[in-house]
N, C-alpha and C positions, 0 to 999 in steps of 0.2 A: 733137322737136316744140316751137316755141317755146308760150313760157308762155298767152301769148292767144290761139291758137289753143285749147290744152289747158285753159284757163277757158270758150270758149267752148261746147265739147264736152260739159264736164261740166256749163255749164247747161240746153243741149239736152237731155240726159240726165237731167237732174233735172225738167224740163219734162215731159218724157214720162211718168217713175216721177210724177209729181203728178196727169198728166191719168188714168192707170191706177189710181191708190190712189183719188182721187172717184169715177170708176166705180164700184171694188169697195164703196165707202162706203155709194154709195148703193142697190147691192145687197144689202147689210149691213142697211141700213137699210128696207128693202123684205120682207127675209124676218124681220127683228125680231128679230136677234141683235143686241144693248147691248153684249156685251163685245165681238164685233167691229167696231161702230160706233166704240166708245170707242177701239178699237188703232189702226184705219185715222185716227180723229180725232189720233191722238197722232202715226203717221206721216208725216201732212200736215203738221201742224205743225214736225214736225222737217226735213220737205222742201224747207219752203218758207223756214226759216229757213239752212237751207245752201244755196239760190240765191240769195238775201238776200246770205249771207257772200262768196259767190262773183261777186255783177255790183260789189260794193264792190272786192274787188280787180282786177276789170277796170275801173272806173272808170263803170261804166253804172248807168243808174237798175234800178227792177224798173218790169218794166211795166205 
């Protein structure tokens, strides 16, 4: 698999794991569990900073 393809893939895939973890966030945040608001907060952040790292080496903005 060439490499932009296989960048592509894995930002779909991180796209997804991002749309999934705000769901769960905000179910989290619904039934009023803090420390799982806070984990899911911490996962997104680390999600969205490795789609960040990955449209950079494909050359694309975030959208």
């Amino acid at each position: 698999m060439k490499r932009k393809k296989r960048l592509k893939k894995g930002i779909e895939s991180l796209e997804r794991q991002i749309k999934i973890h705000e769901e769960k966030l905000k179910e989290a945040a619904d039934y009023g569990d803090d420390e799982l608001v806070h984990y899911y907060e911490r996962e997104l952040k680390s999600l969205e900073s490795e789609e960040i790292k990955k449209r950079k080496q494909l050359g694309g903005k975030k959208k």
